[in-house]
Each structure stands twice: as structure tokens, then as C-alpha cells.
LOVO-279605 format. One record per atom (N, C-alpha, C): x, y, z; residue in one letter. Coordinates in steps of 0.2 Angstrom, whole numbers, plus 5000, padded with zeros to 4 digits. Example, Ala and Ser with C-alpha at 12.3 -4.5 7.8 and 13.67 -1.06 7.14 Angstrom:
506649725039A/506249785039A/506649845039A/506449895035S/506849955036S/506450005039S/
REM end
This chain:
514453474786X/514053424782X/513453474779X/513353464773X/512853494769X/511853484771X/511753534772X/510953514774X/510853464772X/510853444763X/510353364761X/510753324764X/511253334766X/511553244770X/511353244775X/511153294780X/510953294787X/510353264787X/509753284782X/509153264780X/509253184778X/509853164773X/509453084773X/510053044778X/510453074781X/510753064786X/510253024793X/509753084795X/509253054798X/508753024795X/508553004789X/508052974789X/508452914789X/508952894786X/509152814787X/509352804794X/509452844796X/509452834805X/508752814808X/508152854806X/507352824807X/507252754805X/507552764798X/507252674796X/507752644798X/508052634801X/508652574805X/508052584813X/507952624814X/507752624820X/507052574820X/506452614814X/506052574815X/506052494812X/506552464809X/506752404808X/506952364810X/507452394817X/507752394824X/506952364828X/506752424828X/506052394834X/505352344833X/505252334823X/505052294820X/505352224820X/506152214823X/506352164825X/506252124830X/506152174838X/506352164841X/505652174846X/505252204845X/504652194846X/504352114846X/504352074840X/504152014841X/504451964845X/505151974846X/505651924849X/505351964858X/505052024859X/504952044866X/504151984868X/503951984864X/503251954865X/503251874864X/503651844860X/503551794858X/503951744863X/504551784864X/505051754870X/504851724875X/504551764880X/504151774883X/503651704885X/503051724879X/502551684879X/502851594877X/503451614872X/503851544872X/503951514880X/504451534882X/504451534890X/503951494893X/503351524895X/503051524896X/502251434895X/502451454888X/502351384886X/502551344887X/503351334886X/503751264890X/503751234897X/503851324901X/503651284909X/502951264908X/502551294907X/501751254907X/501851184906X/502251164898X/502251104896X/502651054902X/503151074903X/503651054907X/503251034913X/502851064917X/502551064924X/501950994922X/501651014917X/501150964914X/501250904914X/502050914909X/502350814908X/502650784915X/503050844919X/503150794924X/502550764930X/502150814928X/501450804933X/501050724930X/501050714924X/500850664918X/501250604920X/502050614920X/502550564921X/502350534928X/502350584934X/502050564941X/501650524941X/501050544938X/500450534939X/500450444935X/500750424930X/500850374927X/501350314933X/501750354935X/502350314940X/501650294947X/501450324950X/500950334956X/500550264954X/500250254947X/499750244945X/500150154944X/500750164943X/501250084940X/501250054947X/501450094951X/501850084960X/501250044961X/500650064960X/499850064966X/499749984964X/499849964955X/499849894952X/500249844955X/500949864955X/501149834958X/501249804965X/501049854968X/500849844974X/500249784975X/499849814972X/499049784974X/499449694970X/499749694963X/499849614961X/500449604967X/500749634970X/501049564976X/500849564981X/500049594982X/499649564989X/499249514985X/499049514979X/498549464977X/498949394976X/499749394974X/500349354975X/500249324982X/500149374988X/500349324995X/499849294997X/499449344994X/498749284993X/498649214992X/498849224987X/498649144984X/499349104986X/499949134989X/500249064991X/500049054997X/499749105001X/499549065007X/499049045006X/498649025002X/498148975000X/498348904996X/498948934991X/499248854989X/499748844994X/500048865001X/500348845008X/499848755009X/499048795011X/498648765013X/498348705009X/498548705003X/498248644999X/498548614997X/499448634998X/499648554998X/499748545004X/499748565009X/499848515016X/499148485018X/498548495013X/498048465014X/497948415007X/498348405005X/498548355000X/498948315002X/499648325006X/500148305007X/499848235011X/500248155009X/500148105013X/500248105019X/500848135021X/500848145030X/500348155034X/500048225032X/499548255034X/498748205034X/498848185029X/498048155028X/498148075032X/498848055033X/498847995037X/498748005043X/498948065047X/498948065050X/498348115054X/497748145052X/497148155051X/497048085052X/496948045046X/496547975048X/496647935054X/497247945054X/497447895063X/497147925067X/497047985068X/496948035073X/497548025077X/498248045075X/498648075077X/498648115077X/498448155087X/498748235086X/499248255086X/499948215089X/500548245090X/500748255080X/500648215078X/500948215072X/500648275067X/499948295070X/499648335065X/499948405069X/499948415072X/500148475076X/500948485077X/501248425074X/501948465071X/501848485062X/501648435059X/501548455052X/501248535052X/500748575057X/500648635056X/500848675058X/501148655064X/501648705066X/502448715063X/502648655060X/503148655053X/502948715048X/502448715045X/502248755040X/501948835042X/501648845050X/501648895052X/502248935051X/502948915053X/503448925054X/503748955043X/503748905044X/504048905037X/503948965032X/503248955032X/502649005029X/502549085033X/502849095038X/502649135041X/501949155042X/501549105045X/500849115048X/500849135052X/500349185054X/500249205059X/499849165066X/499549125061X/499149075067X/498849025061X/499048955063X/498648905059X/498548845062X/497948835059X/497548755064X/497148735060X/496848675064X/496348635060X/495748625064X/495348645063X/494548645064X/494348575063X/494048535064X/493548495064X/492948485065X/492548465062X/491648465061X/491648455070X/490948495072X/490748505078X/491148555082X/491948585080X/492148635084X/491848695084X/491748705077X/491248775076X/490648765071X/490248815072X/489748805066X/489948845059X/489548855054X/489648885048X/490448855047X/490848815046X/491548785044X/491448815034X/491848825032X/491848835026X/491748775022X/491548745016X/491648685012X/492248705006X/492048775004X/492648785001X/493148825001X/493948824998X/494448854997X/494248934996X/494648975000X/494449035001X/494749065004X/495349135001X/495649165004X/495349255004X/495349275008X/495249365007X/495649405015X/495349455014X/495649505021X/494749495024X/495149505031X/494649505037X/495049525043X/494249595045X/494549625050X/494049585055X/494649565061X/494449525069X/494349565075X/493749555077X/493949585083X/494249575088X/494449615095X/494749565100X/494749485103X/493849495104X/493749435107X/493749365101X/493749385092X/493949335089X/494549315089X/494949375089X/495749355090X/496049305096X/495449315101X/495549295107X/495349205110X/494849225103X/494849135104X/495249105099X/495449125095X/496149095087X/496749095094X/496749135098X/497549145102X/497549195105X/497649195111X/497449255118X/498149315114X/498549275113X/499249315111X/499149375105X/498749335098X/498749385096X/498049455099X/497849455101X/497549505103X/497949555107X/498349535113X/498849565114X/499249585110X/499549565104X/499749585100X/499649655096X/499049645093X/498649705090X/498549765094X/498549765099X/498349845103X/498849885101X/498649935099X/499149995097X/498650055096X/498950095103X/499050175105X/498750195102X/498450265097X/498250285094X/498450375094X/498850385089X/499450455091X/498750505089X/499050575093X/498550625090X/499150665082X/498650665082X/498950685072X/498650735069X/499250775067X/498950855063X/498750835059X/497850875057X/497750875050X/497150815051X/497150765058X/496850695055X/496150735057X/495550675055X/494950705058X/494950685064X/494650735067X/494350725075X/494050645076X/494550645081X/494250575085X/494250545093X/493850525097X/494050515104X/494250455105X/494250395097X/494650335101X/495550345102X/495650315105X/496250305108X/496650265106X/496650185106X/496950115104X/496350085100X/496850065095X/496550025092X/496549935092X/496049895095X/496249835095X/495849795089X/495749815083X/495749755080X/496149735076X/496049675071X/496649635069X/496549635062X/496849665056X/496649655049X/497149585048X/496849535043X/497149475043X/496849465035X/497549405033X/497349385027X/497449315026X/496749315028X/496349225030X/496249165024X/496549095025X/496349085019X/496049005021X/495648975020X/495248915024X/495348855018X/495648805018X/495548725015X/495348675018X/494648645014X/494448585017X/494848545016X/494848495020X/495148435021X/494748365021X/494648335014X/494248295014X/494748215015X/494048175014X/494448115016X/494348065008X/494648005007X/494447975001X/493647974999X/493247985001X/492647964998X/492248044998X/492648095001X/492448135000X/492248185006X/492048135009X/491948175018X/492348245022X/492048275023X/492448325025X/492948315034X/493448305033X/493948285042X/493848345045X/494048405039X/494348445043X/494548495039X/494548595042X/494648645038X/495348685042X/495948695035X/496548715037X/496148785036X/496448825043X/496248885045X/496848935046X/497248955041X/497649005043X/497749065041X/497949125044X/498149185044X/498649225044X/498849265040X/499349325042X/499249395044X/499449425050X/499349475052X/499549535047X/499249585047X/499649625045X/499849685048X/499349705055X/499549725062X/500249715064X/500749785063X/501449785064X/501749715062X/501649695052X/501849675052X/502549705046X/503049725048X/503349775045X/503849715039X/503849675039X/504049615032X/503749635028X/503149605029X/502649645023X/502549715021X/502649775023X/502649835019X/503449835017X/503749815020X/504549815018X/504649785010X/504449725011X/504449675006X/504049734999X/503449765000X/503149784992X/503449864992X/503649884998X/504449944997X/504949934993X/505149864995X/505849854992X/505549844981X/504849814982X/504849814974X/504649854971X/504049904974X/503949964972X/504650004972X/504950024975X/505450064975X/506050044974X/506249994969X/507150004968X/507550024969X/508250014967X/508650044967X/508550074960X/508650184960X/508950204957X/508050234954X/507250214955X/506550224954X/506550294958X/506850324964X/506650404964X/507250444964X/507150474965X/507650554964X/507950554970X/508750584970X/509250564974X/508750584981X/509050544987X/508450614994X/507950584996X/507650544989X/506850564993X/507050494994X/506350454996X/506050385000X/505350364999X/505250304997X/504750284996X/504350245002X/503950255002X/503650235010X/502850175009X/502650145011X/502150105010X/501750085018X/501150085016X/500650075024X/500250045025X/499949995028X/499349975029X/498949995035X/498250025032X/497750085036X/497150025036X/497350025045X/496650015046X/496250045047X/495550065044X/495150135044X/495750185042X/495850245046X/496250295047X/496850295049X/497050235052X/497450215057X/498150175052X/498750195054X/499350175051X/499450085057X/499250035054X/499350005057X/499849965057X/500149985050X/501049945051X/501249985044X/501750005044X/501950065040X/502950045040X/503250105034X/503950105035X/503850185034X/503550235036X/503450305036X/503950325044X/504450355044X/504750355050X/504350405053X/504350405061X/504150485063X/504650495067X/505050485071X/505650505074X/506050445073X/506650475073X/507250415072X/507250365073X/507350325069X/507350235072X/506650235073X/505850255073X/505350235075X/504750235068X/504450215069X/503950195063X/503150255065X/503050275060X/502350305063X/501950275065X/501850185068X/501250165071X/500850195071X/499850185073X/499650255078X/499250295073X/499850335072X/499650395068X/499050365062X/498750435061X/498150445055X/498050485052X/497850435045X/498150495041X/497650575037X/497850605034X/497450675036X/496650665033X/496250715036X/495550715034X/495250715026X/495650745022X/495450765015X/495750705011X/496150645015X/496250585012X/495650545014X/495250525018X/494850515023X/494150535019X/494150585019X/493350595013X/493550575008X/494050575005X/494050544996X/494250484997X/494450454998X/494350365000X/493950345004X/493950365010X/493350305015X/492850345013X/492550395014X/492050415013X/491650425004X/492250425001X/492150424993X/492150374989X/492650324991X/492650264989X/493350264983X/493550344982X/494050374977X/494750344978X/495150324973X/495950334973X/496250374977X/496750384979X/497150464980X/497650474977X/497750514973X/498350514970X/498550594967X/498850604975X/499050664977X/499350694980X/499850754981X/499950744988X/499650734994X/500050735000X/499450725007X/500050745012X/499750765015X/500050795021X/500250715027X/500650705028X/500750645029X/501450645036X/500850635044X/501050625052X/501350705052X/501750715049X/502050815048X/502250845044X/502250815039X/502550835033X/502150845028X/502450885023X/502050855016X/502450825011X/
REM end
């Protein structure tokens, strides 16, 4: 090969080269950063989509406890409507009254329900009103010796919880709902007083389990779980902690604890939850 060909020989071999690395240069940088930006994105939307589902589940939840609510309060107002009932208040029939309540305790899944009379208690309500009320033992013990027996439960020691020296817990969170029972001219007979526990009451966290979490709402594996905490305390839950058992007891960890009871804050986050996360 003649010297001049060897001379533009390499230079088209230069400028192929530096054309080459002006190609491929960009596509090393930008790749890259592409990459890069989609996992970000990626990480962000499913954290966006969680953060949106958490936020759907928490509504739903909270509308079918304000739902049990109010049927346990329209429970009470029409059996304080009902002609049975109000006849047999007037007669002062108690066998009759005390099936019609025991009838609908049953029915209704009441925890405890009865009928107050002026002079049994003081402060009697005048009006319809249902909310949450935590009981203590000795309240529970005058509604019904049984359910305070009911309510004692162990108190598990738990990774992560805050430091505590109580042991059992024995109060009652209940969701109480009171109807007067007036007579034709208006007089007050009598106040329907009845409650549902929610102390190991596992229908109730099952039931807004089953609505919160469908068939086919998580990813094959996992499980959706629901609790009701009194204070810190797992007082009726579907969170298993060994086979076949439920975490009763347990509580749940401290950095949940400062931002809800002590904050007054949502949580919607992970949590370290009886041993896991």
C-alpha cells in the first residue's frame, strides 16, 4: 500500500472512531440516568398507589363501624316503637319484656341489653345516643358479673412495644347505644341500654377483613389483617401469632404509639407488627 493511502487509511479509521465514541458516549450517560429515573418513578408510583389503597381500606373501615353503629341504635328504636314492647312496659309485664329483649339481644348480637327504669340509676339519658365507651371492671360488673370475666386478658410481652409493668388488661371497650322509652303523653318508662363488646370480639374484625380485603385486593401470599387496640393493647385482632392463635395480648410497637396516642397522627406506614414486619 502506497504511503498516501496508509495516511487517509487512518484518518477515516480516526473519524469512524471518534463518531463511534460521539455515539456512544451519550447513550453511556443517558442510559443510565434513564434507568434510573424510572426506578425512582416506579418506587414513587407504587408507594403513591399504597399510600392511596391504605388511605381507601382505613374509609372503609371506619364507614362499616359507623354502619354497626347506627344499626345498633335503629336495633333499639324500633323495639322501642314496637307495640309488643310498649304494651307490655305498660302492663308492667316483666316476663314479656324480658323475652322481647332477650329476643333481640340474641338476634342482634348484643352483648348485653336491658331496660333501666327511672329511679334505678341516676343521670339516665333522655336522649338517643350511640358512641364507644371504654368500661371498667366494676362497671361491667354491675351490666353483668360475666362480662368482666370476659374481658381479662393476659397482656403478652412484645418486641419493639413500649416499656410497661401492666400485665392484664381488664377493661371493656363497648359500643353503647341508649333509647328512651317514652309512654303516650310523653313521659319517660324507660331507657333501652345496650352494647356490643368488641373485647375478643373476632366477628367484628373478621367481618371489616372480609370487606377491606376481597377476593383478588392483595398480591398472591400476603394477608390483610385488622385490630382493635385498646390503648397499646391488641384486644381482638385476626393478626395470627402461632398457628391457629390470634395475637390477643400483644402491643403494638413504640414509634406507632408516639404518633398516634401520643401525636394524635394517622399511621400509614410500615410497623413492626408482634415479629415481623
Amino acid at each position: 500500500m502506497r504511503p498516501i493511502e496508509r495516511i487517509v487509511g487512518r484518518v477515516a479509521s480516526s473519524v469512524r472512531l471518534k463518531l463511534l465514541a460521539m455515539a456512544l458516549v451519550p447513550v453511556a450517560v443517558v442510559v443510565p440516568l434513564a434507568l434510573f429515573g424510572l426506578t425512582s418513578w416506579s418506587a414513587s408510583f407504587a408507594y403513591d398507589q399504597l399510600y392511596i389503597k391504605v388511605n381507601t381500606d382505613l374509609a372503609v373501615a371506619h364507614d362499616t363501624f359507623e354502619r354497626i353503629k347506627r344499626d345498633e341504635l335503629d336495633y333499639l328504636l324500633r323495639l322501642s316503637e314496637s307495640h309488643r314492647f310498649r304494651s307490655a312496659m305498660e302492663a308492667n309485664d316483666d316476663a314479656a319484656v324480658r323475652g322481647l329483649i332477650d329476643e333481640l339481644r340474641q338476634r342482634a348480637g348484643f352483648s348485653f341489653l336491658r331496660v333501666i327504669e327511672p329511679g334505678d340509676e341516676t343521670d339516665l339519658p333522655t336522649r338517643a345516643s350511640v358512641g364507644i365507651e371504654i368500661l371498667g371492671p366494676q362497671q361491667l360488673a354491675a351490666i353483668d358479673p360475666a362480662l368482666a370475666r370476659f374481658v381479662e386478658l393476659p397482656i403478652v410481652e412484645t418486641r419493639r412495644a413500649r416499656p410497661s409493668e401492666r400485665t392484664l388488661e381488664q377493661r371493656g371497650m363497648v359500643i353503647r347505644a341508649h333509647q328512651p322509652v317514652l309512654d303516650g303523653s310523653g313521659r319517660l318508662m324507660a331507657v333501652l341500654d345496650g352494647g356490643v363488646l368488641l373485647n375478643n370480639n373476632f366477628g367484628f374484625v373478621d367481618q371489616i377483613r372480609d370487606l377491606v380485603y376481597g377476593p383478588g385486593s392483595l398480591p398472591a401470599g400476603s394477608i390483610g389483617t385488622v385490630t382493635v387496640f385498646l390503648d397499646d393493647v391488641r384486644i381482638s385482632t385476626n393478626v395470627p401469632r402461632v398457628a391457629g392463635t390470634r395475637a390477643l395480648g400483644t402491643r403494638v410497637s413504640d414509634e406507632v404509639v408516639n404518633a398516634v396516642l401520643d401525636e394524635g397522627r394517622t399511621w400509614i406506614d410500615r410497623a413492626f407488627v408482634v415479629n415481623d414486619w
